[in-house]
C-alpha positions as a Python dict, from the first residue, in 0.01 Angstrom:
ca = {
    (1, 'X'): (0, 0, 0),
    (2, 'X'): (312, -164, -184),
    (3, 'X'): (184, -395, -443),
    (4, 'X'): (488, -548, -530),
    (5, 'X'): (683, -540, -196),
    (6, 'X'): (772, -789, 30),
    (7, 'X'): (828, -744, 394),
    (8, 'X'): (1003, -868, 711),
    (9, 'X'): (1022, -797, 1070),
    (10, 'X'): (1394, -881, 1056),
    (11, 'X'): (1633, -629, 1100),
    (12, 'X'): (1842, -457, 827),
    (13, 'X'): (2097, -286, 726),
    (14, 'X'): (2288, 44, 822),
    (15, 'X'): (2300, 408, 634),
    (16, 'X'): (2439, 726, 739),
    (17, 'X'): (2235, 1002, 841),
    (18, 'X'): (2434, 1221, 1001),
    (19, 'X'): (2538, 1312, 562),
    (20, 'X'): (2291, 1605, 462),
    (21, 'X'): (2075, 1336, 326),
    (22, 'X'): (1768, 1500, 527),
    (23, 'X'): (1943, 1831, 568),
    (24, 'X'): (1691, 2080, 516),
    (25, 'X'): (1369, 1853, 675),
    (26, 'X'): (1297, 2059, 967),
    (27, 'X'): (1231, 2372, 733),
    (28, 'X'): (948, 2157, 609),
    (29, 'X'): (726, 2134, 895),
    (30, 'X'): (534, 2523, 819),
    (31, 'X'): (460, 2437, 432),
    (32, 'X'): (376, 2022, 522),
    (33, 'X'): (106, 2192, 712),
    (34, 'X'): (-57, 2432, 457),
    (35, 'X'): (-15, 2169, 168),
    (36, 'X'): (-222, 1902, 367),
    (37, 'X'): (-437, 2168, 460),
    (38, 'X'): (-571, 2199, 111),
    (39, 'X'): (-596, 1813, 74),
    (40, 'X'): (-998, 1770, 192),
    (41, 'X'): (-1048, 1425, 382),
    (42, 'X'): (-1438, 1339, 414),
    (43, 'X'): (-1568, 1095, 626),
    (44, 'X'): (-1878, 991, 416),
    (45, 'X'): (-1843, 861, 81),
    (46, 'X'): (-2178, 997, -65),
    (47, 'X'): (-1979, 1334, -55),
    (48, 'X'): (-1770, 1159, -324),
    (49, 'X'): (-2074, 1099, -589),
    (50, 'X'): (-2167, 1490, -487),
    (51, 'X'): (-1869, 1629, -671),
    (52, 'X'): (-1780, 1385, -942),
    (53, 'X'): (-1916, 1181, -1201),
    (54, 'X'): (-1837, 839, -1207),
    (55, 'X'): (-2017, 736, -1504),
    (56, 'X'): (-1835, 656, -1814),
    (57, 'X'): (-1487, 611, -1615),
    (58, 'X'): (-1220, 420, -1760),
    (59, 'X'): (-1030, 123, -1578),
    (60, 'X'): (-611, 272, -1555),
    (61, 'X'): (-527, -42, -1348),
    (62, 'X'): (-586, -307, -1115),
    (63, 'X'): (-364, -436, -752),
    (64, 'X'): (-413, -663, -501),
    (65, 'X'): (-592, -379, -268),
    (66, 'X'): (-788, -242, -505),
    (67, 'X'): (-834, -2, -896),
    (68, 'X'): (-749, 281, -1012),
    (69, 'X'): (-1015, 433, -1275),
    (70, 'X'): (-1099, 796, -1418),
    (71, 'X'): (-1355, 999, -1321),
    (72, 'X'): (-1437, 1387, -1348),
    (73, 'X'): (-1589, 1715, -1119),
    (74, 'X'): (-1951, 1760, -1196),
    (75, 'X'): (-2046, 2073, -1380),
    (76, 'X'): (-1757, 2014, -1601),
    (77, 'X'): (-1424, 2150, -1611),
    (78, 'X'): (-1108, 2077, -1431),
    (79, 'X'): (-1003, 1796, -1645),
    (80, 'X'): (-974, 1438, -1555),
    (81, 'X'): (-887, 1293, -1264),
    (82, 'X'): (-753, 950, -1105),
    (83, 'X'): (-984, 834, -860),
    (84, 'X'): (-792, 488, -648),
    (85, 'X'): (-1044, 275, -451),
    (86, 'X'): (-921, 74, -167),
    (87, 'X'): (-1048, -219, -10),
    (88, 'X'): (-956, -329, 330),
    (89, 'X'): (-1144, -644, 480),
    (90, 'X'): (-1328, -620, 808),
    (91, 'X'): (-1209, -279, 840),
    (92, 'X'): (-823, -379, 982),
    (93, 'X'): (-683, -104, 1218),
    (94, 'X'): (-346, -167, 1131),
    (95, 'X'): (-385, -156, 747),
    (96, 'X'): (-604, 143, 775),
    (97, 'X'): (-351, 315, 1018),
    (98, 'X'): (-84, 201, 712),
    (99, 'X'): (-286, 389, 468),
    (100, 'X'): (-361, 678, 683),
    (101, 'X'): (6, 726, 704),
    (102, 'X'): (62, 668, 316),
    (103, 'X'): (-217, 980, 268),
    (104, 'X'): (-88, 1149, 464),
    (105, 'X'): (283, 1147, 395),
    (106, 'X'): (176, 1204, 20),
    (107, 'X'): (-53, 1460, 88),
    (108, 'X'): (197, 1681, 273),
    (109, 'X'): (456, 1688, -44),
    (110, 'X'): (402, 2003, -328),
    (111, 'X'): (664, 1917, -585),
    (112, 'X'): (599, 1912, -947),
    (113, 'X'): (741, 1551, -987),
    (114, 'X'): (530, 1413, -689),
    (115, 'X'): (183, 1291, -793),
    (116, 'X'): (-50, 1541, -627),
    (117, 'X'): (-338, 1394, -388),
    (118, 'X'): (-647, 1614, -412),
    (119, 'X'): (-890, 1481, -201),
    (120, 'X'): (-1013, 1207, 8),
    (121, 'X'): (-1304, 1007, 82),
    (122, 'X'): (-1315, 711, 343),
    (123, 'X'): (-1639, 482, 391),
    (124, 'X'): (-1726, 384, 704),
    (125, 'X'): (-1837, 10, 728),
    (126, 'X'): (-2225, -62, 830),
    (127, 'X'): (-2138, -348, 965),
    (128, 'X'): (-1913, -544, 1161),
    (129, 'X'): (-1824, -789, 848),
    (130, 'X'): (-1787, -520, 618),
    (131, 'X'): (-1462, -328, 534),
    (132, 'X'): (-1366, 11, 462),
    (133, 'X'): (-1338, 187, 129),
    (134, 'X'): (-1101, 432, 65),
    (135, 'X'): (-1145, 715, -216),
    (136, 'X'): (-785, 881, -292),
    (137, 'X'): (-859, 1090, -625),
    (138, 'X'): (-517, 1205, -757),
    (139, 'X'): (-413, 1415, -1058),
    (140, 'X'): (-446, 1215, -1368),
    (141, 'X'): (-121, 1050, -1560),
    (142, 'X'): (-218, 896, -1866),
    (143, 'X'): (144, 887, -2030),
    (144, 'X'): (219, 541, -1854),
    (145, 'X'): (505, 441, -1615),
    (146, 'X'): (894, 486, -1684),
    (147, 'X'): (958, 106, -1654),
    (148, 'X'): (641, -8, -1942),
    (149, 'X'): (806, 288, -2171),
    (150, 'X'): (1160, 159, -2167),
    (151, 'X'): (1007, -202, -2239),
    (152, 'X'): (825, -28, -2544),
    (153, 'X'): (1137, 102, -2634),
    (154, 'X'): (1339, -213, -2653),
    (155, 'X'): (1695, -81, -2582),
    (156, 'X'): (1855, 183, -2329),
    (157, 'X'): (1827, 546, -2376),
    (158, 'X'): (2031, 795, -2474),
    (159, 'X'): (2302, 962, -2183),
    (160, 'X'): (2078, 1304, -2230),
    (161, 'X'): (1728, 1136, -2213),
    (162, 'X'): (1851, 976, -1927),
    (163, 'X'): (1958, 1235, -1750),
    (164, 'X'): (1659, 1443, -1841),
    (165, 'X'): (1456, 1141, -1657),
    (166, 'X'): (1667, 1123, -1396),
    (167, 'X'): (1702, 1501, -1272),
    (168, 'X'): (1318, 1457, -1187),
    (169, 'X'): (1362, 1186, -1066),
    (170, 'X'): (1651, 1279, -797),
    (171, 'X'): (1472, 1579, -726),
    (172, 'X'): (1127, 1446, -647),
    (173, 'X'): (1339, 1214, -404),
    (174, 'X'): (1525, 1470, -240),
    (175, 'X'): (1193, 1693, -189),
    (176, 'X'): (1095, 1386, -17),
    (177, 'X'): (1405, 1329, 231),
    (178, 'X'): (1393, 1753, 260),
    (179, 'X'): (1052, 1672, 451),
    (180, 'X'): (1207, 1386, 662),
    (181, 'X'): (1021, 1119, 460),
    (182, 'X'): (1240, 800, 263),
    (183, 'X'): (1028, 651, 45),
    (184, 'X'): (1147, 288, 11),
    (185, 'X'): (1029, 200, -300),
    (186, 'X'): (1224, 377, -553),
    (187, 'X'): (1181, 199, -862),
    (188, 'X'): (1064, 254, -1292),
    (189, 'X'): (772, 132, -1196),
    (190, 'X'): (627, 396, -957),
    (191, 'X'): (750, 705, -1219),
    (192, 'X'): (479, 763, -1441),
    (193, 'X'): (496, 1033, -1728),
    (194, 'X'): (200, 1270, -1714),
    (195, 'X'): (116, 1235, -2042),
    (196, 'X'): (267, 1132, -2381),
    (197, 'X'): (629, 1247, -2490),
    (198, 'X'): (940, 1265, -2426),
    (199, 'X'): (957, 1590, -2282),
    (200, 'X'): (651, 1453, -2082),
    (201, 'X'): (685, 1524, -1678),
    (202, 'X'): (786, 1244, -1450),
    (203, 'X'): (569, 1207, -1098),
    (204, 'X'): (672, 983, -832),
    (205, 'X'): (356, 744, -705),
    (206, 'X'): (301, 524, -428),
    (207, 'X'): (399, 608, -64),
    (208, 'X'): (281, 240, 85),
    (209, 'X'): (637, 214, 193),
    (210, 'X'): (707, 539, 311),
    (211, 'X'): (791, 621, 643),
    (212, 'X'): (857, 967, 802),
    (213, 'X'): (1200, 979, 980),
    (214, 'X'): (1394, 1195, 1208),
    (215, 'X'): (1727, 1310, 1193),
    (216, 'X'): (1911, 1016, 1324),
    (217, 'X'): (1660, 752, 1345),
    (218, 'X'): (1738, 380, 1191),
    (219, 'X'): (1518, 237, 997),
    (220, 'X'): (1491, -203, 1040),
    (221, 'X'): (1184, -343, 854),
    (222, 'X'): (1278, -515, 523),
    (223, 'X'): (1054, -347, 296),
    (224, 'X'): (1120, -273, -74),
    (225, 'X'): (1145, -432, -411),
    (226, 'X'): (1399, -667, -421),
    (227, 'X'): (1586, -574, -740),
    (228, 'X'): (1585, -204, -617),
    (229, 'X'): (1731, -269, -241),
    (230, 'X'): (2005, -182, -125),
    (231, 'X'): (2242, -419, 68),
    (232, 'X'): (2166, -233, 389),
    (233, 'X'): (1806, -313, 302),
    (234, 'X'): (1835, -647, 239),
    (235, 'X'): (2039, -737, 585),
    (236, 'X'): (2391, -656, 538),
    (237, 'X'): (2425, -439, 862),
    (238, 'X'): (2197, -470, 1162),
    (239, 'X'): (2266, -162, 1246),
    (240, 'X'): (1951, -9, 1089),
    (241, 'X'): (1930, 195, 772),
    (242, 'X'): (1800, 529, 604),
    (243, 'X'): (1743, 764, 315),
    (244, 'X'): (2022, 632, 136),
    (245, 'X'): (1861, 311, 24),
    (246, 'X'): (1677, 550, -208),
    (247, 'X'): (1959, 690, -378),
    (248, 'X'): (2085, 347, -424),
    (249, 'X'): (1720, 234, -589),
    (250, 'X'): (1808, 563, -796),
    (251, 'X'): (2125, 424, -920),
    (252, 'X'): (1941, 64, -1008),
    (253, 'X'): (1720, 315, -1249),
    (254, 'X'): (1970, 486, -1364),
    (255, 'X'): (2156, 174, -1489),
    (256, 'X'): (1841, 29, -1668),
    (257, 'X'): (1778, 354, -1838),
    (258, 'X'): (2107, 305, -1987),
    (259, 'X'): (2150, -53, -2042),
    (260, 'X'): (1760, -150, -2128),
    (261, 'X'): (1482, -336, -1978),
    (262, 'X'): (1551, -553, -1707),
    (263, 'X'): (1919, -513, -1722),
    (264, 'X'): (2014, -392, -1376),
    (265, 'X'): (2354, -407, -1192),
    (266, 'X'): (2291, -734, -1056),
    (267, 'X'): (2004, -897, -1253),
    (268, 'X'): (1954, -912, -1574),
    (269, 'X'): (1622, -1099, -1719),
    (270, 'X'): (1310, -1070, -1514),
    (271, 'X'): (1429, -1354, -1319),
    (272, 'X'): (1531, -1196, -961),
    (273, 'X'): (1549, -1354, -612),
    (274, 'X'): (1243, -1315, -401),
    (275, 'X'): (1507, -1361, -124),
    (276, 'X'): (1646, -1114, 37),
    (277, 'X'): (1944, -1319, 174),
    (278, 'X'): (1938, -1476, -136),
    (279, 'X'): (1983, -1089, -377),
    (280, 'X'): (2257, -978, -109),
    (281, 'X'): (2499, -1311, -159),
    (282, 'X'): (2423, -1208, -511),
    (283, 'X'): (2575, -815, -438),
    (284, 'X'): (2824, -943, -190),
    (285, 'X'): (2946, -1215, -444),
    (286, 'X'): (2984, -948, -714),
    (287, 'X'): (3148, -697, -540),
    (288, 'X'): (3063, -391, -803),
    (289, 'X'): (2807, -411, -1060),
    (290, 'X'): (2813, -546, -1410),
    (291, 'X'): (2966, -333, -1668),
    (292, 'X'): (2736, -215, -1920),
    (293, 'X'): (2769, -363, -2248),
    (294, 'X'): (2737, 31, -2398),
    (295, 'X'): (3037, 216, -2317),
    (296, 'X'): (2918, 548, -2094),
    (297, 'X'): (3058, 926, -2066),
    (298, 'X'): (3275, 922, -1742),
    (299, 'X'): (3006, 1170, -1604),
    (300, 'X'): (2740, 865, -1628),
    (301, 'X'): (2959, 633, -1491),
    (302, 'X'): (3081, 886, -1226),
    (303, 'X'): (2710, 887, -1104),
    (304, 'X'): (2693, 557, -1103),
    (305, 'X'): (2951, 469, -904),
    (306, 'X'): (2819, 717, -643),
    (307, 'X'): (2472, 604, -626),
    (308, 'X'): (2545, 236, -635),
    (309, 'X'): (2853, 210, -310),
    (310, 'X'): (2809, -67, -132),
    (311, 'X'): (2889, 109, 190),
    (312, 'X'): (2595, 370, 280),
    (313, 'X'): (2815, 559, 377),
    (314, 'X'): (3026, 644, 40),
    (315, 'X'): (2691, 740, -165),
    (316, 'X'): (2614, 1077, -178),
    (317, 'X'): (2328, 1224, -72),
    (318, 'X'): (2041, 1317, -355),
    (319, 'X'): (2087, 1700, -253),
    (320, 'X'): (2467, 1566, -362),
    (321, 'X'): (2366, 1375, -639),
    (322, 'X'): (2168, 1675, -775),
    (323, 'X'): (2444, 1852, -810),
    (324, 'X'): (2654, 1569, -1041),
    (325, 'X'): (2806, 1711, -1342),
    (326, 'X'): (2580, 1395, -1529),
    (327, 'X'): (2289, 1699, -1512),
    (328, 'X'): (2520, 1982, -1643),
    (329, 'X'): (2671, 1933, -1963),
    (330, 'X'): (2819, 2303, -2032),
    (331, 'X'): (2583, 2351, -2355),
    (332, 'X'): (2253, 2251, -2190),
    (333, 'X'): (2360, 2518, -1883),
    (334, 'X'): (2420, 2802, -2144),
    (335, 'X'): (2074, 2761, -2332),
    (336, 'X'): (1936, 2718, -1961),
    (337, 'X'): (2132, 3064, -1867),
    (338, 'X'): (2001, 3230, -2160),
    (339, 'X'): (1623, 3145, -2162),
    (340, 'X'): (1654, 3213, -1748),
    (341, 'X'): (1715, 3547, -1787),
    (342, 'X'): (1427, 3589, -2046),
    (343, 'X'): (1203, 3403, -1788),
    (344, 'X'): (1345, 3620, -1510),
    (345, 'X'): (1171, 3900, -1613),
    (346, 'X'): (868, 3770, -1622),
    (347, 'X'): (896, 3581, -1317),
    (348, 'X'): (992, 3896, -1142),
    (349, 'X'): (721, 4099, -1284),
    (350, 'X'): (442, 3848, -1156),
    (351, 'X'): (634, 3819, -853),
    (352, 'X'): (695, 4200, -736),
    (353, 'X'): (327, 4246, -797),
    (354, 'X'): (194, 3952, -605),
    (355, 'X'): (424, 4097, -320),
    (356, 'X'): (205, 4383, -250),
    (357, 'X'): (-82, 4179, -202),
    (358, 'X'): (-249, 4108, 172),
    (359, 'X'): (-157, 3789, 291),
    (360, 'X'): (-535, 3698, 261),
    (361, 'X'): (-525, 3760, -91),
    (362, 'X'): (-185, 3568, -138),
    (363, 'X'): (-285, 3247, 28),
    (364, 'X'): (-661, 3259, -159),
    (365, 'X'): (-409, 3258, -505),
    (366, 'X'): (-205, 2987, -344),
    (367, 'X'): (-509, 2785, -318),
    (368, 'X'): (-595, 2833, -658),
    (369, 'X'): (-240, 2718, -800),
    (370, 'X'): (-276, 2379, -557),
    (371, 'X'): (-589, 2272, -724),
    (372, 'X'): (-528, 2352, -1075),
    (373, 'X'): (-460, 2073, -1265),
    (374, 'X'): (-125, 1997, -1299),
    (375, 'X'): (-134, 1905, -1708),
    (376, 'X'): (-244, 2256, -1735),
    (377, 'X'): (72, 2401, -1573),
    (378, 'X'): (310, 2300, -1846),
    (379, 'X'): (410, 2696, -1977),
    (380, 'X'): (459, 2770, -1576),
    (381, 'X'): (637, 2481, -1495),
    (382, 'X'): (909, 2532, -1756),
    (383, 'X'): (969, 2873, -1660),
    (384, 'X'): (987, 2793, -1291),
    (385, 'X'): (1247, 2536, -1376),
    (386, 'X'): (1460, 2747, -1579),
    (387, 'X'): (1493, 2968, -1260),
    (388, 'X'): (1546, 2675, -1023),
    (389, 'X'): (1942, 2598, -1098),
    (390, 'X'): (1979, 2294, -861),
    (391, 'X'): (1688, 2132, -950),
    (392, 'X'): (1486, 2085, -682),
    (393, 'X'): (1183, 2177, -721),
    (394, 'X'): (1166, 2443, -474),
    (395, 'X'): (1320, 2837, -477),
    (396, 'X'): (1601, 2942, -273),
    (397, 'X'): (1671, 3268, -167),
    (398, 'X'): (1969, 3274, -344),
    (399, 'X'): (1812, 3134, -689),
    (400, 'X'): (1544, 3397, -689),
    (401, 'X'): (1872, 3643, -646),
    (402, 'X'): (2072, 3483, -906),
    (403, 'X'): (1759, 3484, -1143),
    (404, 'X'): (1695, 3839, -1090),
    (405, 'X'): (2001, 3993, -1107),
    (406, 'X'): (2097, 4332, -1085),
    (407, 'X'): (1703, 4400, -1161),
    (408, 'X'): (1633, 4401, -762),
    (409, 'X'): (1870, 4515, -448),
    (410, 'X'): (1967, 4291, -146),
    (411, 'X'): (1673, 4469, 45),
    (412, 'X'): (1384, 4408, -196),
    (413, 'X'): (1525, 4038, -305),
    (414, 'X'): (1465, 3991, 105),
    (415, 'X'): (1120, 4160, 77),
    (416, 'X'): (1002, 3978, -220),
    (417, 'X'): (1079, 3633, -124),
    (418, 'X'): (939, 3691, 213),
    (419, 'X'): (617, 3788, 90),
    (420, 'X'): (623, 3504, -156),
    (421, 'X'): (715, 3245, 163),
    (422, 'X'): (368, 3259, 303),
    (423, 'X'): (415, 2967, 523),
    (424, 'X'): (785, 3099, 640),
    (425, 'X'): (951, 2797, 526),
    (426, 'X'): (1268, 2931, 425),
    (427, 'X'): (1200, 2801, 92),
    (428, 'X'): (960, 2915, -168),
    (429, 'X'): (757, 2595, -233),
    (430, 'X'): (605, 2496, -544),
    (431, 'X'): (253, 2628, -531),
    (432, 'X'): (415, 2933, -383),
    (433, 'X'): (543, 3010, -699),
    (434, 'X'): (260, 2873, -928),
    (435, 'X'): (12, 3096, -749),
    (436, 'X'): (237, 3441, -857),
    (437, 'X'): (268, 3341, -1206),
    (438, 'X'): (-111, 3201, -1237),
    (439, 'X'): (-206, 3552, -1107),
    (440, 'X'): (-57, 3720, -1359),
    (441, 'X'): (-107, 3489, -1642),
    (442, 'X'): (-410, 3727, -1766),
    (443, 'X'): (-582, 3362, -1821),
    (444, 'X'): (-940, 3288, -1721),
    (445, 'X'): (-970, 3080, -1428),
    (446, 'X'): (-1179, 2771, -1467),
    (447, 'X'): (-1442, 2747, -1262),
    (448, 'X'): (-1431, 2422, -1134),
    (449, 'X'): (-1033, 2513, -1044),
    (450, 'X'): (-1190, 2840, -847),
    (451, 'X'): (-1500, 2574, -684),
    (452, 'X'): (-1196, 2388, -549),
    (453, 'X'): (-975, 2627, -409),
    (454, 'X'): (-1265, 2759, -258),
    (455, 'X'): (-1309, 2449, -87),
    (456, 'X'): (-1011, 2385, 27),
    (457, 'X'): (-1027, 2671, 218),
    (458, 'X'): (-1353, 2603, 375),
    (459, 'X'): (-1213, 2398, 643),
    (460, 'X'): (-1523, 2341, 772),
    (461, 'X'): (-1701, 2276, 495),
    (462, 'X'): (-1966, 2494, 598),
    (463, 'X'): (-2023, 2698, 224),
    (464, 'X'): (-1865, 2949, 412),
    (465, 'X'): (-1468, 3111, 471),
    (466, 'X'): (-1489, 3236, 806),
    (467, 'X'): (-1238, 3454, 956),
    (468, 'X'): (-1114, 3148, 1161),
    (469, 'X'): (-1052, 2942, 882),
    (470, 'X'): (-812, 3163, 717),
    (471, 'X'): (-656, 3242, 1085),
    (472, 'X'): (-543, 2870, 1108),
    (473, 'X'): (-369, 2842, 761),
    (474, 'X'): (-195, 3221, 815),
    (475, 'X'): (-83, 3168, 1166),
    (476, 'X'): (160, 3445, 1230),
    (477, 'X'): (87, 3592, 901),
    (478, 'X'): (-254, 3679, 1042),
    (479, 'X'): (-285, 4087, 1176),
    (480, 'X'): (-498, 4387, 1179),
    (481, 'X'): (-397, 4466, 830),
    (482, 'X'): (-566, 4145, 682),
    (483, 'X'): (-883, 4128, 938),
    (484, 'X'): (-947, 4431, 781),
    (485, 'X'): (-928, 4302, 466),
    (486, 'X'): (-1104, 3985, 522),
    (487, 'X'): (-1392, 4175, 692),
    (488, 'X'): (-1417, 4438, 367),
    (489, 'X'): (-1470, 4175, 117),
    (490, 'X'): (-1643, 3885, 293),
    (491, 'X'): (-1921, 4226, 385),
    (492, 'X'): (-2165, 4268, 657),
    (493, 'X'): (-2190, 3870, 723),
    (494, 'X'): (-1832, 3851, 811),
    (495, 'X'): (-1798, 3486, 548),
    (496, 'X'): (-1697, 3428, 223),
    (497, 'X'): (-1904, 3280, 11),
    (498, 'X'): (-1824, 3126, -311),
    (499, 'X'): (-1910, 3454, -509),
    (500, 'X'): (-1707, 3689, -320),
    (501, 'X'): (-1412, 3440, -294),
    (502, 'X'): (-1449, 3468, -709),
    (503, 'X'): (-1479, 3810, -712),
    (504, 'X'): (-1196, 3825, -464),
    (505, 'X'): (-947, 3687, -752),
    (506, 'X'): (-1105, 3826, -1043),
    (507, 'X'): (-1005, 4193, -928),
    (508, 'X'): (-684, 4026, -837),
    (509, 'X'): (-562, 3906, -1130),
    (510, 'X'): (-710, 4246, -1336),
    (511, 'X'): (-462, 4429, -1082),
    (512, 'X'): (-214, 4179, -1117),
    (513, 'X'): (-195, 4177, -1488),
    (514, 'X'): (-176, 4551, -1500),
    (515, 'X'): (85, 4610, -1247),
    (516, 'X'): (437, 4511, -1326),
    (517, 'X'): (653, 4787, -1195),
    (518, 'X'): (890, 4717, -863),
    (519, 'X'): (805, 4952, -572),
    (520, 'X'): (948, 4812, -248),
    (521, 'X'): (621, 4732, 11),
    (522, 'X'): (728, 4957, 301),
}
């Protein structure tokens, strides 16, 4: 739920969708499915104190709906978690439906700068005065938001820090308009570092806003922070609006990055209308925003310019604003070039040898790289970003060609990334990739990591993988070829249990850390 949002039934403003702000949505739909997939929902609460230990847990905050505290997996391992609690009186349909929809919108996104849901647990009310608790328990980020660092810091950033904040930023939003969703409440204040540092990641929070789209579709509720809307958002049009009031709210960041806390293009002090009529006059009055008192590189102020149009219209898309020269200085894309093609090899080592696995044994490592803790992905992530050259989180089919080279053909660049696709998204998504490189890490799986994957393949939740199970996430990736291979390893009872599922990926990764030679899967 939005914390800090205020909301209308009024009408609003206009945007442009038919720009390529949602271009590449409908490609979405195959890997929204297997990512929610592995995001467990119980139904009864007590399953919650079965699998992790509340005692000891630390407060992180406290909203209006509920608080956010730590807690951890029994039996140890698999780090620390973020467990939110959410209280909703009398059981409300409508603000239960409105948090149904924030799960699940959340749960469907696998980007490494979107905070990653990993399971959750509603309680049913006993009675009919008693409300409903909702469990989300989310990857842990204890390096604190974007907006209390900057106040920490006193002053603007640097142009590079910026734009190092920034790129993750833009591309966490355009994952999210990729998968038809606008997220509506683009501010500092929902990007929170995983953990301490500068070079720290950035994770966008809090879907309470969110709304899934279609191509097309207006958008008329008046819901948002105030400083952070755009003027289609606050009324100026009543022709509706869309995804590009976030790329305007990225443009409001960008500017306090630069300028300093609670400097913004039309605010400055943490005095800002509560009125939305009242913020527009304030735009429309203005006409372009204030100058920054800090002279900028015509890059940053190129960017700006774009992000902040008052017409919809003019503002480029993210997938544009990706692209911006303010995210390529020349000497940052040499070093990139030159520790890419060191990764490359790596990359395409892991890669070439995950290829020749079943499709069984691919999705059971795809399950692993969802539920290991993010922190823990820090080595991976960096290599997977210096292969991803616009940014977004995701690999192309052209990327993984670039990357590689003249190493692989036309033909076995096609092969590869189709066996890497598993849910035939046209896109190699994030855990797609993670699970390759985990394989052939030659690192020991925690066991608590294993415990989960396993579980989040247990659709059921019956102890048990059955046959079925694995059916439904493969879909047309299902055949002879991997019944066969499901039926040798899960033995004469025709399940998985938790062993074999762990003896199913230790024999993987042996063979995957041994093989590293390409030979094209016929």
């Amino acid at each position: 739920m939005g914390c800090t949002s205020s909301t209308s039934s009024d009408a609003d403003g206009a945007t442009d969708l038919s720009k390529p702000a949602l271009s590449r949505q409908t490609l979405g739909d195959a890997a929204d499915a297997l990512t929610s997939a592995f995001v467990k929902q119980h139904w009864d609460a007590s399953d919650l104190e079965a699998k992790y230990d509340l005692s000891g847990s630390r407060q992180l905050g406290k909203g209006a709906f509920g608080v956010v505290r730590t807690c951890k997996r029994l039996g140890g391992g698999g780090g620390e978690y973020a467990l939110k609690t959410i209280s909703l009186d009398f059981a409300s349909a409508s603000a239960l439906k409105e948090l149904k929809n924030e799960i699940d919108i959340q749960r469907a996104l696998d980007h490494p700068h979107i905070a990653r849901i990993v399971e959750t647990f509603y309680a049913k009310p006993t009675g009919p005065t008693e409300g409903v608790n909702v469990h989300i328990l989310m990857e842990s980020l204890a390096g604190g938001s974007c907006k209390t660092r900057l106040r920490d810091n006193g002053g603007g950033y640097s142009e590079a820090l910026v734009a190092q904040y920034m790129r993750q930023m833009v591309s966490a939003t355009l994952h999210c308009h990729e998968h038809g969703v606008v997220h509506r409440d683009i501010k500092l204040e929902n990007f929170v570092f995983e953990r301490a540092g500068d070079d720290a990641a950035l994770k966008l929070i809090d879907f309470g806003l969110s709304v899934r789209v279609a191509s097309g579709d207006r958008l008329r509720d008046q819901v948002g922070t105030v400083a952070f809307m755009a003027p289609e958002q606050l009324g100026a049009d009543k022709g509706g609006y869309g995804a590009a009031v976030d790329v305007w709210a990225l443009g409001v960041c960008t500017y306090e990055l630069l300028a300093g806390p609670f400097r913004r293009p039309y605010n400055t002090g943490r005095s800002v209308p509560t009125s939305h009529s009242a913020q527009l006059r304030i735009i429309q009055r203005a006409g372009a925003p204030k100058p920054l008192v800090s002279p900028v590189s015509p890059a940053a102020a190129s960017f700006l310019d774009g992000a902040l149009a008052l017409q919809p219209g003019s503002r480029p898309s993210a997938e544009e604003l990706l692209r911006h020269p303010f995210f390529r200085p020349e000497e940052a894309e040499r070093a990139a070039r030159g520790a890419g093609r060191q990764s490359a090899a790596k990359v395409r080592s892991c890669m070439t040898t995950f290829s020749h696995l079943t499709p069984l044994e691919r999705l059971a490592w795809d399950a692993v790289a969802f539920c290991t803790p993010p922190a823990a992905l820090h080595s991976i992530r960096t290599r997977i970003a210096q292969l991803d050259a616009d940014g977004s989180g995701s690999l192309s089919r052209a990327e993984l060609a670039a990357a590689f080279g003249e190493a692989l053909s036309a033909a076995q660049v096609d092969t590869l990334f189709a066996a890497i696709d598993l849910d035939s998204s046209g896109v190699i998504e994030y855990s797609e990739i993670v699970g390759p490189l985990l394989s052939g890490a030659g690192a020991e799986l925690d066991s608590a990591t294993v415990a989960a994957a396993f579980e989040a393949l247990d659709a059921d939740e019956s102890g048990q993988i059955s046959s079925g199970e694995v059916m439904s996430l493969l879909g047309s990736s299902w055949s002879d070829d991997v019944a066969a291979k499901f039926k040798f390893v899960a033995g004469e009872d025709g399940e998985l249990d938790l062993a074999e599922f762990e003896q199913l990926l230790a024999t993987l990764g042996e063979v995957s850390r041994r093989n590293s030679v390409w030979t094209p899967r016929p």
